[in-house]
N, CA, C and O atoms as a printed pandas DataFrame, in Angstrom:
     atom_number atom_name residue_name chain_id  residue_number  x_coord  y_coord  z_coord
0              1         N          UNK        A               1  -12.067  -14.369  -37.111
1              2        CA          UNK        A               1  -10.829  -13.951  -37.713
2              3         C          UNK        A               1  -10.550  -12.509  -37.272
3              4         O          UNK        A               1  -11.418  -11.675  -37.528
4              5         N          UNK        A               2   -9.455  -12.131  -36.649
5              6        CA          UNK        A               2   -9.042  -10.808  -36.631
6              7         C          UNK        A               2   -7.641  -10.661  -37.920
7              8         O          UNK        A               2   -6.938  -11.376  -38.634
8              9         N          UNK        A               3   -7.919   -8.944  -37.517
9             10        CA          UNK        A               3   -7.074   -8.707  -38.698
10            11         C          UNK        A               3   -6.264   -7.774  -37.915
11            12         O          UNK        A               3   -6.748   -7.360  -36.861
12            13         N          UNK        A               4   -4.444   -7.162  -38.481
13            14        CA          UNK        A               4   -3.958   -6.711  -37.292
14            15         C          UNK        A               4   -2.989   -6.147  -39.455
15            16         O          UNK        A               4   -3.022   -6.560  -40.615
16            17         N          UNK        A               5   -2.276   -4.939  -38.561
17            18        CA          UNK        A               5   -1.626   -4.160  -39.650
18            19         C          UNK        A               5   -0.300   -4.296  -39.099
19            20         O          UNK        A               5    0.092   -3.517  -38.229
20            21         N          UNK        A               6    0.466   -5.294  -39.575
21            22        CA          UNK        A               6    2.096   -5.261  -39.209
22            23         C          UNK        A               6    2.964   -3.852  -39.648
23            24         O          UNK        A               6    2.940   -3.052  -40.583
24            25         N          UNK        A               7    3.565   -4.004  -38.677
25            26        CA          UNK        A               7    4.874   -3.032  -39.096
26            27         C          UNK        A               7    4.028   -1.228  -39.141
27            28         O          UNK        A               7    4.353   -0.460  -40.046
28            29         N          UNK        A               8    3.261   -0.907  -38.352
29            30        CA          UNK        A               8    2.602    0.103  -38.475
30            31         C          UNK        A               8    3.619    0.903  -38.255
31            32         O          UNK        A               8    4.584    0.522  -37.593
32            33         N          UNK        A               9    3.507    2.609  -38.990
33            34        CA          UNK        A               9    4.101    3.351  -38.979
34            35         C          UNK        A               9    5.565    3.507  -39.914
35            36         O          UNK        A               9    6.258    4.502  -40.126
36            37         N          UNK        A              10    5.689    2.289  -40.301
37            38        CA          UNK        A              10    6.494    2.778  -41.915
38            39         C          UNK        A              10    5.504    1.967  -43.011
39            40         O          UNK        A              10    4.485    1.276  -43.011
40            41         N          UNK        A              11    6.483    2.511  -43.932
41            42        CA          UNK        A              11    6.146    2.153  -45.451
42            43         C          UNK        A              11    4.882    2.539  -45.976
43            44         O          UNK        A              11    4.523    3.682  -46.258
44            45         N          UNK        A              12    3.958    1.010  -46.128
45            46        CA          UNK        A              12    2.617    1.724  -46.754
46            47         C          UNK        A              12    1.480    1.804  -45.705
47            48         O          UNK        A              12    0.344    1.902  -46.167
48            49         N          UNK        A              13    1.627    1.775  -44.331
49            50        CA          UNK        A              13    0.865    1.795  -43.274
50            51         C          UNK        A              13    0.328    3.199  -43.248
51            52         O          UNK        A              13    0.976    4.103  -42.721
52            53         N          UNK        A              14   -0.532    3.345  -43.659
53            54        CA          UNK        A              14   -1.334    4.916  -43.752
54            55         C          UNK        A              14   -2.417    4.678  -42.818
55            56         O          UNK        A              14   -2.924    3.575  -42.613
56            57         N          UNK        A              15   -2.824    6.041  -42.123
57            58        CA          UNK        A              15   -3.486    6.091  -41.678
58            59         C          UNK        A              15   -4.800    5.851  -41.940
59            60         O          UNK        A              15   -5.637    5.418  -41.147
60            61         N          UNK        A              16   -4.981    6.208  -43.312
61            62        CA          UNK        A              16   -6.370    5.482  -43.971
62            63         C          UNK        A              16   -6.584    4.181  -43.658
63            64         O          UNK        A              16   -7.795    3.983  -43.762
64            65         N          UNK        A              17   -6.145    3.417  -43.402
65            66        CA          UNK        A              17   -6.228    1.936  -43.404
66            67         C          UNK        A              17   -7.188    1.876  -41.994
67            68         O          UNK        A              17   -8.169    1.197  -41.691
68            69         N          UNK        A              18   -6.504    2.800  -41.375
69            70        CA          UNK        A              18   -7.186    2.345  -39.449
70            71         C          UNK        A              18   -8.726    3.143  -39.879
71            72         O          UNK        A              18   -9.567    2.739  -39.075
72            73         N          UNK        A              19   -9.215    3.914  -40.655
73            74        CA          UNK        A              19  -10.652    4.915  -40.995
74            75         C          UNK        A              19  -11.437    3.083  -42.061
75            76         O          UNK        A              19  -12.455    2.415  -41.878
76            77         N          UNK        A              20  -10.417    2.980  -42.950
77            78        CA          UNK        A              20  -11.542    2.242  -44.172
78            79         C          UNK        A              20  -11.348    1.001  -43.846
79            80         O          UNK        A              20  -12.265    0.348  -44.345
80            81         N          UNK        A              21  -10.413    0.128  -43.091
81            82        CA          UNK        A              21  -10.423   -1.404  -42.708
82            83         C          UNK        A              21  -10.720   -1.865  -42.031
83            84         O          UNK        A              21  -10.646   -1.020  -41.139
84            85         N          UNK        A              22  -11.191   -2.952  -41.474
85            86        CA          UNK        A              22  -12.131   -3.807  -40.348
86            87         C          UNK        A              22  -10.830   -3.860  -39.590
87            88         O          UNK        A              22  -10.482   -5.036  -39.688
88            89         N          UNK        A              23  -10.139   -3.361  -39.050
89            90        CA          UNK        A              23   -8.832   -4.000  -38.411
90            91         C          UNK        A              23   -9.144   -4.233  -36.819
91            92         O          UNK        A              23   -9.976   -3.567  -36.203
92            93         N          UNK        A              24   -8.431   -5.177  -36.303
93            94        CA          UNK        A              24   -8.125   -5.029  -34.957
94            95         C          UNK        A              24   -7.317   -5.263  -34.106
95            96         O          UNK        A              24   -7.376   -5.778  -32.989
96            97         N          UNK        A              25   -6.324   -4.726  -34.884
97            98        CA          UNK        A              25   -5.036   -4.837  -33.981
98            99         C          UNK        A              25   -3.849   -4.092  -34.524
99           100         O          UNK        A              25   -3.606   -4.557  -35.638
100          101         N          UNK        A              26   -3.070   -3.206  -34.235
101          102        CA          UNK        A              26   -2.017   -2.432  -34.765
102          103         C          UNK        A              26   -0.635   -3.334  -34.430
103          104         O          UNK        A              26   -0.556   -3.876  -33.327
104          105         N          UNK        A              27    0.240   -3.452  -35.219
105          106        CA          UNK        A              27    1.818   -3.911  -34.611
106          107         C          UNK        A              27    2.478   -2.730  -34.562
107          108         O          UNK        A              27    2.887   -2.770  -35.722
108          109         N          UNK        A              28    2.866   -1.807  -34.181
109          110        CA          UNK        A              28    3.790   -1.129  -34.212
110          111         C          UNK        A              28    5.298   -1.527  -34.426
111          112         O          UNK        A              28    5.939   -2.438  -33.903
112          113         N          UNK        A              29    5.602   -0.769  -35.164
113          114        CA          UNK        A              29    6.871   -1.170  -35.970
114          115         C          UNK        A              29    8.133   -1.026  -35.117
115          116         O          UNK        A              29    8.189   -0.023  -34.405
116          117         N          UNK        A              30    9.334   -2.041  -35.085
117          118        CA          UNK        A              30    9.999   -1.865  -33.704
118          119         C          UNK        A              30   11.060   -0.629  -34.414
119          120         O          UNK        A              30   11.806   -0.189  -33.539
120          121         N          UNK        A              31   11.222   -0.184  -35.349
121          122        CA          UNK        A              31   12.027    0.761  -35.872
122          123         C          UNK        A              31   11.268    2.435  -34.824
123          124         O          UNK        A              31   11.850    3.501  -34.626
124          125         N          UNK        A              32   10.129    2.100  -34.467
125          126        CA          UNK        A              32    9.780    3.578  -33.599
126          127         C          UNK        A              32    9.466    2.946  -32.174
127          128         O          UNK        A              32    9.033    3.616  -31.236
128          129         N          UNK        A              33    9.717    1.656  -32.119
129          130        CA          UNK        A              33    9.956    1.105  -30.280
130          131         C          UNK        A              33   11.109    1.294  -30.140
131          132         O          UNK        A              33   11.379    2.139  -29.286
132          133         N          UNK        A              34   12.247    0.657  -30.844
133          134        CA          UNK        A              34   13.087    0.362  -30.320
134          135         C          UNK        A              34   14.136    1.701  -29.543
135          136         O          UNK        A              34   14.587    1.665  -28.398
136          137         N          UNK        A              35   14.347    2.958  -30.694
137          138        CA          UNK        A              35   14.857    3.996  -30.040
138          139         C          UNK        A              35   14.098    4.607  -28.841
139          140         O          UNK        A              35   14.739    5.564  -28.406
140          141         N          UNK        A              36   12.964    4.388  -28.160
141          142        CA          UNK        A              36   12.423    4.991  -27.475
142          143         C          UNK        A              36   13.075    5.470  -26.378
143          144         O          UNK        A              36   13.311    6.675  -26.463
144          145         N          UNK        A              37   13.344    5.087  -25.652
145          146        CA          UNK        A              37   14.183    5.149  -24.279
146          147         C          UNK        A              37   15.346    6.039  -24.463
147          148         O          UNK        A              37   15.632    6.659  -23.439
148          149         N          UNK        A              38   16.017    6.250  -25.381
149          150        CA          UNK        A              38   16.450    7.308  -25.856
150          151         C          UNK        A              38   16.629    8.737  -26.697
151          152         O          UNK        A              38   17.513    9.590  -26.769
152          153         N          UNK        A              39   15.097    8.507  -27.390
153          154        CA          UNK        A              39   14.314    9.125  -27.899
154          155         C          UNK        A              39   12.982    9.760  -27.495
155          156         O          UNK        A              39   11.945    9.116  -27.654
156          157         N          UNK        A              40   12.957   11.356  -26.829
157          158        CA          UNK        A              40   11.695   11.454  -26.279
158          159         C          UNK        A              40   10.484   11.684  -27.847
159          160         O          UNK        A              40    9.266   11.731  -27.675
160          161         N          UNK        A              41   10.989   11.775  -28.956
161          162        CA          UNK        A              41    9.942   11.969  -29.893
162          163         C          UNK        A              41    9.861   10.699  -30.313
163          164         O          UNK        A              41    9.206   10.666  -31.355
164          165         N          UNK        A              42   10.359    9.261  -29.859
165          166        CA          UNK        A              42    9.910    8.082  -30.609
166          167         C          UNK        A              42    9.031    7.934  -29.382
167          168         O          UNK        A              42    7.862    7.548  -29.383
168          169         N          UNK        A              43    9.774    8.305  -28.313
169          170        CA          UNK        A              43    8.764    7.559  -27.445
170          171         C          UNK        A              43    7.023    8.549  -27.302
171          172         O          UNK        A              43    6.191    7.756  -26.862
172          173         N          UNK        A              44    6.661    9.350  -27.446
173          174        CA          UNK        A              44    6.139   10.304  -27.785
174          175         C          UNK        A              44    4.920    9.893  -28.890
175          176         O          UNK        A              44    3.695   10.009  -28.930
176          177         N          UNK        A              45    5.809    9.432  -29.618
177          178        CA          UNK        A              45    5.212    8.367  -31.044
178          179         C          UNK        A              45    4.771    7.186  -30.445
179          180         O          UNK        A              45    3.713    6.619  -30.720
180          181         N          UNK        A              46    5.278    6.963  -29.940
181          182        CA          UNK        A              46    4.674    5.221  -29.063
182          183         C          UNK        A              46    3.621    5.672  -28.371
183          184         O          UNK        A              46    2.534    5.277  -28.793
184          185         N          UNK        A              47    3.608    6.370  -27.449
185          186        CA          UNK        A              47    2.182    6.729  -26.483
186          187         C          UNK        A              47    1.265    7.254  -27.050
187          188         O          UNK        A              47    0.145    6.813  -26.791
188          189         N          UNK        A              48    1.394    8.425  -28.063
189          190        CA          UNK        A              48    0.394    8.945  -28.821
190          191         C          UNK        A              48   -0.428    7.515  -29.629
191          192         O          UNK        A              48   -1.649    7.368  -29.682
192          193         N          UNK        A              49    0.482    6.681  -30.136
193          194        CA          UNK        A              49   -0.277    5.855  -31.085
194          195         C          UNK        A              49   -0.785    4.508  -30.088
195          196         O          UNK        A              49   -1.730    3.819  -30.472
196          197         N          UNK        A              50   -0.422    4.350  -29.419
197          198        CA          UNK        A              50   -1.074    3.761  -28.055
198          199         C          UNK        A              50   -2.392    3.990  -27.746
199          200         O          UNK        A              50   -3.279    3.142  -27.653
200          201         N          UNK        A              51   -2.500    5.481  -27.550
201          202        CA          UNK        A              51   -3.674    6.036  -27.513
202          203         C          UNK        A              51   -4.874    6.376  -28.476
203          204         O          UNK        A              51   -6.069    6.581  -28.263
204          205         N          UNK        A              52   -3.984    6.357  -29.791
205          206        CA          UNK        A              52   -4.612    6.243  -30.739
206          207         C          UNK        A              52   -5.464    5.150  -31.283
207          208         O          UNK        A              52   -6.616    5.237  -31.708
208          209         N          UNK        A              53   -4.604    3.989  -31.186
209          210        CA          UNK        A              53   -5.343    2.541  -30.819
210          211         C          UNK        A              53   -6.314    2.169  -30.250
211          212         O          UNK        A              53   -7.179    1.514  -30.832
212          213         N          UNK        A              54   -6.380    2.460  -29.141
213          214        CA          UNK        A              54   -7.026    2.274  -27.688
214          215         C          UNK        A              54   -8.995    3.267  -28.581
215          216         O          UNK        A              54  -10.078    2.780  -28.903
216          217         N          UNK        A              55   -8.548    4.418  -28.602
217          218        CA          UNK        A              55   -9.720    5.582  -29.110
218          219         C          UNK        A              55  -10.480    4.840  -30.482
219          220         O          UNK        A              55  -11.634    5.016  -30.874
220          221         N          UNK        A              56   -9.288    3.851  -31.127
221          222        CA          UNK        A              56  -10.702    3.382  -32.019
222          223         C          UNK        A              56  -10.653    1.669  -31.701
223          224         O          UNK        A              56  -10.830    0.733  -32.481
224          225         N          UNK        A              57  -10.355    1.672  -30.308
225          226        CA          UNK        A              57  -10.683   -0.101  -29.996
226          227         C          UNK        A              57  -10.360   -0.636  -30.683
227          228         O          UNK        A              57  -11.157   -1.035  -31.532
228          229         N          UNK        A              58   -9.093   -0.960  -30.751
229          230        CA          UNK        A              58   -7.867   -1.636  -31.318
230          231         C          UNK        A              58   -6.696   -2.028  -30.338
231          232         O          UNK        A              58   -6.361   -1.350  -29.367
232          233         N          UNK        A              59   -6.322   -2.801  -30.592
233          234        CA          UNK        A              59   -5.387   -3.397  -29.407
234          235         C          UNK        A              59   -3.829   -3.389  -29.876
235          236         O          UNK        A              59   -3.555   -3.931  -30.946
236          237         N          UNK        A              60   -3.157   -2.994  -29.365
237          238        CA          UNK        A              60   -1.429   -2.421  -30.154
238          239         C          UNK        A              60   -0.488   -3.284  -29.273
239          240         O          UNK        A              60   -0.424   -3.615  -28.089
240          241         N          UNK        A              61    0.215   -3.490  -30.420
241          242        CA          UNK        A              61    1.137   -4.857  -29.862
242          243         C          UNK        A              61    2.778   -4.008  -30.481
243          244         O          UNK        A              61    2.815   -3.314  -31.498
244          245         N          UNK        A              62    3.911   -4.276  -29.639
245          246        CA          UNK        A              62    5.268   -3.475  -29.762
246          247         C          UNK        A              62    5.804   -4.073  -30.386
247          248         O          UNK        A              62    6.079   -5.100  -29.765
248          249         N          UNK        A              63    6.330   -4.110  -31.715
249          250        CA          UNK        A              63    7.473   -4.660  -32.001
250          251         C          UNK        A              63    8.312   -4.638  -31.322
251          252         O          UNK        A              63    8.183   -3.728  -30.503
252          253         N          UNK        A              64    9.773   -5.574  -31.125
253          254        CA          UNK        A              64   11.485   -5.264  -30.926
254          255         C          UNK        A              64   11.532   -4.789  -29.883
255          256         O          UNK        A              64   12.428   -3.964  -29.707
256          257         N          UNK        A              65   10.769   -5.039  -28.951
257          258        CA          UNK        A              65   10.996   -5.111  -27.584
258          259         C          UNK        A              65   12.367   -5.313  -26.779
259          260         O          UNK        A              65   12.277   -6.159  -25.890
260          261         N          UNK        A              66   13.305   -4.855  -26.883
261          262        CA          UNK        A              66   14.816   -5.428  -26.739
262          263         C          UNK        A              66   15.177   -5.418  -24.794
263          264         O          UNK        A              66   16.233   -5.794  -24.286
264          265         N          UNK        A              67   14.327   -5.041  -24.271
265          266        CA          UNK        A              67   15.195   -4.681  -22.508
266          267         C          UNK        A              67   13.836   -4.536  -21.927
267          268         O          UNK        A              67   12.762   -4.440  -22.522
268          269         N          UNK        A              68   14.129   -4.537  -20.434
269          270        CA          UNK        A              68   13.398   -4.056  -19.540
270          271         C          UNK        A              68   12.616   -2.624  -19.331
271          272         O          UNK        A              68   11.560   -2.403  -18.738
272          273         N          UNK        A              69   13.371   -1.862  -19.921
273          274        CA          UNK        A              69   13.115   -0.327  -19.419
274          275         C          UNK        A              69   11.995    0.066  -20.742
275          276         O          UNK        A              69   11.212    1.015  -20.788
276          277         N          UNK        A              70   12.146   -0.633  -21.404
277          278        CA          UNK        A              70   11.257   -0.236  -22.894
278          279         C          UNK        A              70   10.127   -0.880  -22.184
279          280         O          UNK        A              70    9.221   -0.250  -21.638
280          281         N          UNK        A              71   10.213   -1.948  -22.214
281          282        CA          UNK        A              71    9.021   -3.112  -21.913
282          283         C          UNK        A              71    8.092   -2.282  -20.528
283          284         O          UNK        A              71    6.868   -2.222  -20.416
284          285         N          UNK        A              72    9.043   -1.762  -19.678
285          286        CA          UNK        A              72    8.246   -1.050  -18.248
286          287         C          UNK        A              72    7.677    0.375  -18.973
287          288         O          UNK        A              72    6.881    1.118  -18.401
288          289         N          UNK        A              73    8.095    0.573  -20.017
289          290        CA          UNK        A              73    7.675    2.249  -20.714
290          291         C          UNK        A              73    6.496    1.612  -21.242
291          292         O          UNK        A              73    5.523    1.919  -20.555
292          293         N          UNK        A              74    6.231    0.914  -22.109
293          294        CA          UNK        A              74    5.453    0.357  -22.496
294          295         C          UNK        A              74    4.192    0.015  -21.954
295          296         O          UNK        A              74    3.035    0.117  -22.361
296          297         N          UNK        A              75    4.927   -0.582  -20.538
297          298        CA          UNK        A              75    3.163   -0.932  -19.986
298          299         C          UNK        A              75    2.786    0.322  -19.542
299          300         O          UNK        A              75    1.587    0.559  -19.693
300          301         N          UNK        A              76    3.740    1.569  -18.822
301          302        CA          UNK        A              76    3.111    2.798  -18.212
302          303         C          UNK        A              76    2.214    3.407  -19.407
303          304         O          UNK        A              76    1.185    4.061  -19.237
304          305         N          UNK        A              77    3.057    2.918  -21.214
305          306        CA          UNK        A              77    1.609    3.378  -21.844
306          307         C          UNK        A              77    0.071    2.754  -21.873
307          308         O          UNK        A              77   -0.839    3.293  -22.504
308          309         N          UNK        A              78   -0.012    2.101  -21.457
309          310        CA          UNK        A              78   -0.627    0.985  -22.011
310          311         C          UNK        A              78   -0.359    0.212  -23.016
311          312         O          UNK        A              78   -1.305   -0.282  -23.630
312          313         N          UNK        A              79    0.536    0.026  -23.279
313          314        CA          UNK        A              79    0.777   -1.171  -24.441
314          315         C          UNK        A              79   -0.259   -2.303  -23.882
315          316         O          UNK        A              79   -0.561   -2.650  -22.740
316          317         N          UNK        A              80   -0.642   -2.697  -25.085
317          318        CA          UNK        A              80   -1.761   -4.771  -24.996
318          319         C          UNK        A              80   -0.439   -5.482  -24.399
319          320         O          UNK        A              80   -0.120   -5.945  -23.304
320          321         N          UNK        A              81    0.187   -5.335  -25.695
321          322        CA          UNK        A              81    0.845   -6.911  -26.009
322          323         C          UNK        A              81    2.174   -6.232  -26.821
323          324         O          UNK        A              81    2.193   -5.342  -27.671
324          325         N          UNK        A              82    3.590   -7.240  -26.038
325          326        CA          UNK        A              82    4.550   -7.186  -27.097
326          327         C          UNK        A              82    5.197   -8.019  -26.831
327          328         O          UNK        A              82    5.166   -8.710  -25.813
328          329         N          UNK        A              83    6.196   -8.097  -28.119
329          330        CA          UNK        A              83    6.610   -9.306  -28.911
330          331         C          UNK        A              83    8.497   -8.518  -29.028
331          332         O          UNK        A              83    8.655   -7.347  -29.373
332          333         N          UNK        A              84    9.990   -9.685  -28.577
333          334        CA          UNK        A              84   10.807   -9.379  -28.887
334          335         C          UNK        A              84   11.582   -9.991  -27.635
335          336         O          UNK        A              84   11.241  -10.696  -26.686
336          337         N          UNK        A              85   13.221   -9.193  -28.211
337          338        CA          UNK        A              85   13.714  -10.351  -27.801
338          339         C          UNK        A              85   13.966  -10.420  -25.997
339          340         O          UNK        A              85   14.665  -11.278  -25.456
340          341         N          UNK        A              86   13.235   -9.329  -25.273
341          342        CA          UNK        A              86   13.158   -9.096  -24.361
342          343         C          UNK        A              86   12.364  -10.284  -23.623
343          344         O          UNK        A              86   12.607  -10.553  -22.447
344          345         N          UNK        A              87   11.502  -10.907  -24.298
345          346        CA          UNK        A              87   10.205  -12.095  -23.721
346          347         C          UNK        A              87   10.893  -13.526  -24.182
347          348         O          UNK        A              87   10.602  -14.555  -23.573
348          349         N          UNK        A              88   12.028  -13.540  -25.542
349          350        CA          UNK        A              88   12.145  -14.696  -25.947
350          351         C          UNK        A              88   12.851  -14.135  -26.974
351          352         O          UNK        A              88   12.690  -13.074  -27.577
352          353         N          UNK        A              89   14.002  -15.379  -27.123
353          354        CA          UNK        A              89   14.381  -14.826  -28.216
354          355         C          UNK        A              89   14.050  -16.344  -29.368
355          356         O          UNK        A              89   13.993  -17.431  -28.794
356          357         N          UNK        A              90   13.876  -16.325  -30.740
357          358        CA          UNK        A              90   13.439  -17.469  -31.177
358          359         C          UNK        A              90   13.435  -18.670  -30.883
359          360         O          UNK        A              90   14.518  -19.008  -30.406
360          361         N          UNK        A              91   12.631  -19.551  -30.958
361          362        CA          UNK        A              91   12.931  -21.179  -30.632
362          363         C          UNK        A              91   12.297  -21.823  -31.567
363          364         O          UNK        A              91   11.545  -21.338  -32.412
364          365         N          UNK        A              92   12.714  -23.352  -31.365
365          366        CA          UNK        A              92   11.900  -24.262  -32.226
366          367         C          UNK        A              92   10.468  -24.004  -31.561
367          368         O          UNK        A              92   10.217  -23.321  -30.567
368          369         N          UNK        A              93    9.455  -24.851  -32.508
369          370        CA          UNK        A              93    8.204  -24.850  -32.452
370          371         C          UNK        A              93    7.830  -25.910  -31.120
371          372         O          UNK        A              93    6.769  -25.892  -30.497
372          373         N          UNK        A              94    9.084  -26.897  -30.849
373          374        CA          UNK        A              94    8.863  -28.038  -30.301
374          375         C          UNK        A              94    8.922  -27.542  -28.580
375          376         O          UNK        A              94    8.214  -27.971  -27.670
376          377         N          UNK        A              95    9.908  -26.604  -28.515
377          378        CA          UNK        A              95    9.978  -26.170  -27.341
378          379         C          UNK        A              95    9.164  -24.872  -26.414
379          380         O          UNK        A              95    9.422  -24.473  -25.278
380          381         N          UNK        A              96    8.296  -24.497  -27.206
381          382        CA          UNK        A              96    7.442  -23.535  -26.890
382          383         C          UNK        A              96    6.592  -24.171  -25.832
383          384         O          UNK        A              96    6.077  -23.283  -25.152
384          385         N          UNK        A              97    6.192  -25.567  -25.369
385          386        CA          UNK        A              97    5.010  -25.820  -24.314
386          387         C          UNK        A              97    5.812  -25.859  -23.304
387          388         O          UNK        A              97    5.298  -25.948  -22.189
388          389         N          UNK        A              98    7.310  -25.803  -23.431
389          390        CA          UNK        A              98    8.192  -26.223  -22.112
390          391         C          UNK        A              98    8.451  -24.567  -22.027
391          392         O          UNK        A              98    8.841  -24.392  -20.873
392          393         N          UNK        A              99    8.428  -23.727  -22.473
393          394        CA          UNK        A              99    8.966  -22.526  -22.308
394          395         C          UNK        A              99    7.691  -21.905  -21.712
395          396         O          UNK        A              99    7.758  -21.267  -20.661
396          397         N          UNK        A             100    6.720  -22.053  -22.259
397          398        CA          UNK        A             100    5.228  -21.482  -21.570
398          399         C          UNK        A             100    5.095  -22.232  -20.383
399          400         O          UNK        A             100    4.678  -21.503  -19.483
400          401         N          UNK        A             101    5.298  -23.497  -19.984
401          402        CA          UNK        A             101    5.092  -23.712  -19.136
402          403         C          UNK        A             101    6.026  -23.171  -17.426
403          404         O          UNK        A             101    5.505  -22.895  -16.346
404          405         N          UNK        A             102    7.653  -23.194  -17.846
405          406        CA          UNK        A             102    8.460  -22.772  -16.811
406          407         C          UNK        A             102    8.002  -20.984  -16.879
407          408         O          UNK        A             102    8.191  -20.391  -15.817
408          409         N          UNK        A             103    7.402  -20.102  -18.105
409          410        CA          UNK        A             103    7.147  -18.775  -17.691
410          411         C          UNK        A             103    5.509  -18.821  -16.717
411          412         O          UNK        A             103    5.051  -17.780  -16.246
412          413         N          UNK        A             104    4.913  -19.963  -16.574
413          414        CA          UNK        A             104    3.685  -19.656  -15.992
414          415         C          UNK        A             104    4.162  -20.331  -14.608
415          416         O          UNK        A             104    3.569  -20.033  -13.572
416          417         N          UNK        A             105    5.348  -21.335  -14.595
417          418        CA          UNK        A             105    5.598  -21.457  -12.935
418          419         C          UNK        A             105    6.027  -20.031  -12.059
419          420         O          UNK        A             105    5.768  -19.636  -10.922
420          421         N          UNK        A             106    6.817  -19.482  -13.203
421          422        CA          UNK        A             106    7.776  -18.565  -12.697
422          423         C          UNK        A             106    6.783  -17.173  -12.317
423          424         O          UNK        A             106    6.994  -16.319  -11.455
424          425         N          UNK        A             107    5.667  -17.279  -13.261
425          426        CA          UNK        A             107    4.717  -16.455  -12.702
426          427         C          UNK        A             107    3.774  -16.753  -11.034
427          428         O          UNK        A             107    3.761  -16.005  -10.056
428          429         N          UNK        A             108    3.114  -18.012  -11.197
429          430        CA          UNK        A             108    3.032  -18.151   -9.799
430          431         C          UNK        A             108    4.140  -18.348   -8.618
431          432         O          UNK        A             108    3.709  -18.589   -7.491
432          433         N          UNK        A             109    4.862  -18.301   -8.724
433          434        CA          UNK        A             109    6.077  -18.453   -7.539
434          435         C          UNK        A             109    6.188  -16.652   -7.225
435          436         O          UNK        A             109    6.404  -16.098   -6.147
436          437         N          UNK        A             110    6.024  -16.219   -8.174
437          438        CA          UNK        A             110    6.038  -14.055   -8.075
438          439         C          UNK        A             110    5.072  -13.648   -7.250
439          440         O          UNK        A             110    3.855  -13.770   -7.394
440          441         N          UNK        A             111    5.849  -13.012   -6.124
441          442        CA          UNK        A             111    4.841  -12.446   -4.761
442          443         C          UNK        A             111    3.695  -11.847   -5.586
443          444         O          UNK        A             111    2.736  -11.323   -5.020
């Protein structure tokens, strides 16, 4: 079982939690992804806590991923993993093996 802290960085997401909880995995909250690209102190906030992640081996996943240019900021931080409407935007449950499957053709066909 892993355990992962949604929506990190508002509300009751304290930093205590990442010192006293077994966690392993941060979500970062897309309310400090999403302005990034136009924001050098959100984005600032994204890499620092990127790194912050990473320093206690934890794996950080982006909320609200909305475009390309976030998503390419993202990996130059190291972002793990993110989630939004940049990768997908909702679907049924039924169509997810046909959607994984045309994104893994579309990956091998990529020089």
């Amino acid at each position: 079982m892993r355990i992962a802290i949604d929506d990190f960085g508002t509300g009751y997401s304290s930093l205590a939690y990442l010192r006293d909880l077994p966690v392993d995995e941060l979500k970062l909250d897309r309310s400090i992804v999403s302005p990034m690209k136009d924001d050098p102190r959100a984005a600032a906030l994204v890499s620092s806590t990127i790194e912050l992640a990473h320093s206690l081996g934890l794996t950080m996943v982006a909320e609200g991923v909305e475009d390309a240019e976030v998503y390419a900021d993202l990996a130059r931080y190291g972002c793990d993993e993110a989630q939004g409407f940049h990768m997908s935007r909702p679907m049924p449950a039924g169509e997810l093996d046909r959607w994984l499957a045309e994104r893994r053709l579309a990956l091998t066909a990529s020089p």
